[in-house]
Every structure is written in C-alpha cells, then in structure tokens.
C-alpha positions as CSV (number, residue, x, y, z in Angstrom):
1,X,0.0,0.0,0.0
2,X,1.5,3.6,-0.7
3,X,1.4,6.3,1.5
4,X,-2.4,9.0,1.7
5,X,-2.1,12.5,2.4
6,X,-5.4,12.8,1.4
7,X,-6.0,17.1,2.5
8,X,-8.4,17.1,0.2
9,X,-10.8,15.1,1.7
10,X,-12.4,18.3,3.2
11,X,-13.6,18.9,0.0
12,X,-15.8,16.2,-0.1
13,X,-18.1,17.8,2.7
14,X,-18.2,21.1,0.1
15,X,-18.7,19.4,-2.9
16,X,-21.7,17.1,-2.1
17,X,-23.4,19.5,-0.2
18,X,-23.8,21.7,-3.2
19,X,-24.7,18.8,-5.7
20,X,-27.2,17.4,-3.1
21,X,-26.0,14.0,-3.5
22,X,-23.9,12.0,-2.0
23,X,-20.6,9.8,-3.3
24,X,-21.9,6.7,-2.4
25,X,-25.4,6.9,-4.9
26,X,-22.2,7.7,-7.8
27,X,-20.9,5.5,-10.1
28,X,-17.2,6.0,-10.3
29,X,-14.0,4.6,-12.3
30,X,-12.3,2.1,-10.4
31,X,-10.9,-1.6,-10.2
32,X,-11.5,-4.5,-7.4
33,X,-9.2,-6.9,-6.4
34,X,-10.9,-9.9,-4.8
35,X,-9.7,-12.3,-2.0
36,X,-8.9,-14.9,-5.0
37,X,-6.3,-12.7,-6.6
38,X,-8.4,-11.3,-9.5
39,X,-8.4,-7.6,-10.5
40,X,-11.7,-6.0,-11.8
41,X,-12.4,-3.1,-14.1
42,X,-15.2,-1.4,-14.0
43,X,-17.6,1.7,-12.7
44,X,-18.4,1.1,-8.7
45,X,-20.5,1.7,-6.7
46,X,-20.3,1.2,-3.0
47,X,-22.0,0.9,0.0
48,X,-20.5,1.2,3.5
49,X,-23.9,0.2,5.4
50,X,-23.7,-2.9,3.9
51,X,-20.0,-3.7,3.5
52,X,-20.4,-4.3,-0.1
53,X,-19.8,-2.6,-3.7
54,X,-21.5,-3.2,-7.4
55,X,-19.4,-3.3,-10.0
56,X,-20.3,-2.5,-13.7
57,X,-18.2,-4.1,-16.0
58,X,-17.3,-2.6,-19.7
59,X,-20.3,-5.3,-21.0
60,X,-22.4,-3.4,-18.5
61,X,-23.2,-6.8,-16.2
62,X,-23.1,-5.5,-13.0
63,X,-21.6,-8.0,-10.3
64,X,-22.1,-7.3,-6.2
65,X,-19.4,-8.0,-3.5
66,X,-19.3,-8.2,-0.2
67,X,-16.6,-7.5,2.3
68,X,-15.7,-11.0,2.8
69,X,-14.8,-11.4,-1.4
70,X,-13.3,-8.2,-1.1
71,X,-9.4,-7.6,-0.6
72,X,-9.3,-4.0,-1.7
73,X,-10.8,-1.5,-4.4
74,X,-10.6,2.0,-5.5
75,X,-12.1,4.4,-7.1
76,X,-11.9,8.0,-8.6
77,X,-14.0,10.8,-7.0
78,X,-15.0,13.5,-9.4
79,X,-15.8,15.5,-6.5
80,X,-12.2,16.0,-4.8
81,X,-10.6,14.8,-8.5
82,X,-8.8,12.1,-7.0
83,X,-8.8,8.0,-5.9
84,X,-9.9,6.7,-2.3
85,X,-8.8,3.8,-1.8
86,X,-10.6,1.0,0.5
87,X,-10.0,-2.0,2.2
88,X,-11.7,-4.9,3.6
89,X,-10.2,-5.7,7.5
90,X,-11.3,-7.2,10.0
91,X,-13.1,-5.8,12.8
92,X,-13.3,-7.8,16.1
93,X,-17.0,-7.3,17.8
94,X,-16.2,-9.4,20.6
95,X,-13.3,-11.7,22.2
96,X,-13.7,-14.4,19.6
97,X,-15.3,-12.7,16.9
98,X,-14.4,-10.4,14.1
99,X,-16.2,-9.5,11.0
100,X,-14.7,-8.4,7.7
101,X,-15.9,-4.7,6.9
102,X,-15.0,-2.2,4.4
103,X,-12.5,1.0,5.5
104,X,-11.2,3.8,4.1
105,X,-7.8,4.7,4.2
106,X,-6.7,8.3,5.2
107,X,-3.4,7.8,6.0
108,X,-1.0,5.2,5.7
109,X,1.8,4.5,8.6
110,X,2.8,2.1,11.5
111,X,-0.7,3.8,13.2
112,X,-3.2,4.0,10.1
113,X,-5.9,6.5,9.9
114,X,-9.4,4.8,8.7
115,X,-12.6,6.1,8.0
116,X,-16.4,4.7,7.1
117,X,-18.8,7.1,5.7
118,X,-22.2,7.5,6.3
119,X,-25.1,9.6,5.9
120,X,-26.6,11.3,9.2
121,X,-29.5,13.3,9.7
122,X,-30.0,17.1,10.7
123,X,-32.3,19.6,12.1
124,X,-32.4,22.6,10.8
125,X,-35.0,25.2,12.6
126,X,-35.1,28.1,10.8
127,X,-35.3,31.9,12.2
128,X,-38.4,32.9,12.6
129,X,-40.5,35.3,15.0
130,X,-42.8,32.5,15.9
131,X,-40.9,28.7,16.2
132,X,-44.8,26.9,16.1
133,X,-45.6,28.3,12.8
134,X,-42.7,26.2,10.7
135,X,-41.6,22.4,11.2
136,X,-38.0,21.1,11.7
137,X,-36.2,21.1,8.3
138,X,-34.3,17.5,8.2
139,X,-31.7,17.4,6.0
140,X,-29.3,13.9,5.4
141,X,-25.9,15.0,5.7
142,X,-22.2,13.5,4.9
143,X,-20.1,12.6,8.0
144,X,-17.2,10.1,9.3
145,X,-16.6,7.6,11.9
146,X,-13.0,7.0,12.3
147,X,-10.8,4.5,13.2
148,X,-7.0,3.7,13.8
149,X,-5.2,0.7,12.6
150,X,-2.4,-0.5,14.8
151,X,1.1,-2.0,13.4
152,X,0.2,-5.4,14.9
153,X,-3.4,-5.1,12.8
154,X,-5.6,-4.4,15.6
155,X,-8.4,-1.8,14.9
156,X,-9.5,0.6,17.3
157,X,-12.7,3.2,16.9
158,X,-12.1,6.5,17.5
159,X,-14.9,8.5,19.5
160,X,-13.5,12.3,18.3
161,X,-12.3,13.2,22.1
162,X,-8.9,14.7,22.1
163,X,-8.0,12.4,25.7
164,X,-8.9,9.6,23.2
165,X,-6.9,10.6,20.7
166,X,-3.9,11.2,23.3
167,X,-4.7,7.7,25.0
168,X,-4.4,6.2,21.2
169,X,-1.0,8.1,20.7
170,X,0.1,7.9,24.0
171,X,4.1,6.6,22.8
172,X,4.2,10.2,22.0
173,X,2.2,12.4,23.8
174,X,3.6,15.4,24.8
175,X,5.0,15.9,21.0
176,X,1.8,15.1,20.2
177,X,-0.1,17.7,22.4
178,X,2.0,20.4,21.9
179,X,1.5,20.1,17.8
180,X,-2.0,20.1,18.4
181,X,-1.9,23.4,20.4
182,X,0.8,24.7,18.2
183,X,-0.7,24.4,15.5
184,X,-4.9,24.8,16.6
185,X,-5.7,21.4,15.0
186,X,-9.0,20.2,15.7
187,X,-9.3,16.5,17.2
188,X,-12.7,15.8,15.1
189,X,-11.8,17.3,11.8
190,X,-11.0,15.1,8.8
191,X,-7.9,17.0,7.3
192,X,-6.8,17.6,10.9
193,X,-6.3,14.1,12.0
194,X,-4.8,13.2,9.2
195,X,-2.5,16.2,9.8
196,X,-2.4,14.7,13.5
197,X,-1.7,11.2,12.5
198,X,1.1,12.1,9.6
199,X,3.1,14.1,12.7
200,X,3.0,10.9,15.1
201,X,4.5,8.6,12.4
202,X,7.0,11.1,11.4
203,X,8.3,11.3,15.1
204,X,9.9,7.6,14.9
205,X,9.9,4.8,17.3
C-alpha cells in the first residue's frame, strides 16, 4: 500500500453539499481486487452500510461483493478529483469474533488512519419570529466515523475526544499535544487528523 495525504478530503463535505447528493449513490471509475487474486475493471458503486460494492463491468453486467470477497478496491472521485482507496479488514466485535468490513484509508503508517462514511441526519429550525408556525427542516448529511489501525493489525474506533486521541498516541504524547496546540488542529476534523496522525509517524519509534 503507498502512502495517503489525502488534504483534500475536506472537499468532499463542500462538494456534495452543493450537488445534493452523495458519493456513495455515484458510479465512479475504479478496479476490485478480490480475496482470490483477481483484478476487476469497471464503474463502482459502494455501500458502506452494507460492507459491499457493485461493480459495472465494460459489458455493462453488474456484479455485487461483499466485504468478505473483497481484498481492496478504488475508485476515482470527481468530487475532490482524486482516488480513495478501500479496504476490507477485520473488525473484532467481541473476544472471539471479528467480521470483515470495508474502510477507508486516510493515511498510511505504523498507526493508520481509517474512515467509514455515512449519511446522518440534521435539524435545521429556521429563524423565525414564531418557532410553532414552521416544522423542523431534516436534512441527510455527509459525516465520518474513524478509526485507527495499529502495526500489529488491531483496529481501534475512534470517538473524536482529544484524551482519546492522546490515549491512542500515547508513545508520544507530549509531542503530540504540543502540535495540536501549536498548531490549533481540531481532534474531530477530517484534514486535521490526518495532519495529526502524519506528525506521530514522522516522530519515529
């Protein structure tokens, strides 16, 4: 796997919000590799929920897999004009239990920054003299859950607290601490962990 700086991430937020619709209802260029070896052209489409993608081949068949055929795919996002890339790991639910699911990779290092979309939903009240006279406005909006994959391939979810964060990085701390500070990162922001995550690999064993 090579190495994601991927700043421009952010944009997706921007750039969705103004098409009113979301990356994963896209088709988009890409290729599959399954767990048998075999490399896939095609357009995908993907869907995080379900830990699966479709894939439209050049005769236009369209094939599904799920997280457990799955090695790795990616695809190219017109919307930030650039590839994600994805992976298929395993993500222990209990003591004896682990179920393959599909993450995104951020950032690429002995501690790897992950990610799984989704779409949430929003209130939006708007201003007006009298509250009773308008209902809520729900809007479906694009947001994150991350995740940090450690050297030895275990997977830990990250709940965007900055003592969690600290607790994950804890081998470096203070360094750690002081960049956030220094340089008013915030723990919960996509670009910003990734900034986050990019210092603490660069700092070495």
């Amino acid at each position: 796997m090579k190495t994601f700086l991927t700043f421009t991430f952010s944009l997706i937020f921007t750039f969705y919000a103004q098409a009113q619709i979301f990356p994963s209802e896209i088709w988009h260029p890409g290729e599959a590799v399954l767990i048998t070896g075999d490399t896939l052209e095609g357009l995908i489409k993907y869907d995080l929920e379900k830990d699966a993608i479709q894939l439209k081949l050049a005769s236009d068949k369209v094939q599904a897999y799920s997280a457990q055929k799955l090695f790795y795919f990616k695809l190219y996002d017109a919307g930030i004009k650039g590839y994600r890339h994805f992976y298929s790991l395993p993500l222990q639910v209990n003591r004896h239990y682990s179920v393959p699911m599909l993450f995104e990779v951020l950032y690429e290092g002995r501690l790897t920054l992950l990610a799984r979309e989704k779409i949430v939903q929003a209130e939006n009240m708007e201003k007006v003299t009298d509250l009773s006279l308008l209902p809520n406005d729900t809007r479906l909006l694009l947001a994150f859950d991350f995740f940090f994959l450690e050297k030895d391939g275990t997977i830990r979810s990250y709940e965007p607290k900055r003592r969690r964060l600290l607790s994950i990085m804890d081998r470096k701390y203070k360094e750690v601490k002081k960049y956030i500070r220094r340089n008013k990162l915030r723990h919960d922001e996509m670009s910003d962990l990734v900034r986050i995550t990019a210092y603490y690999n660069a700092l070495g064993e």
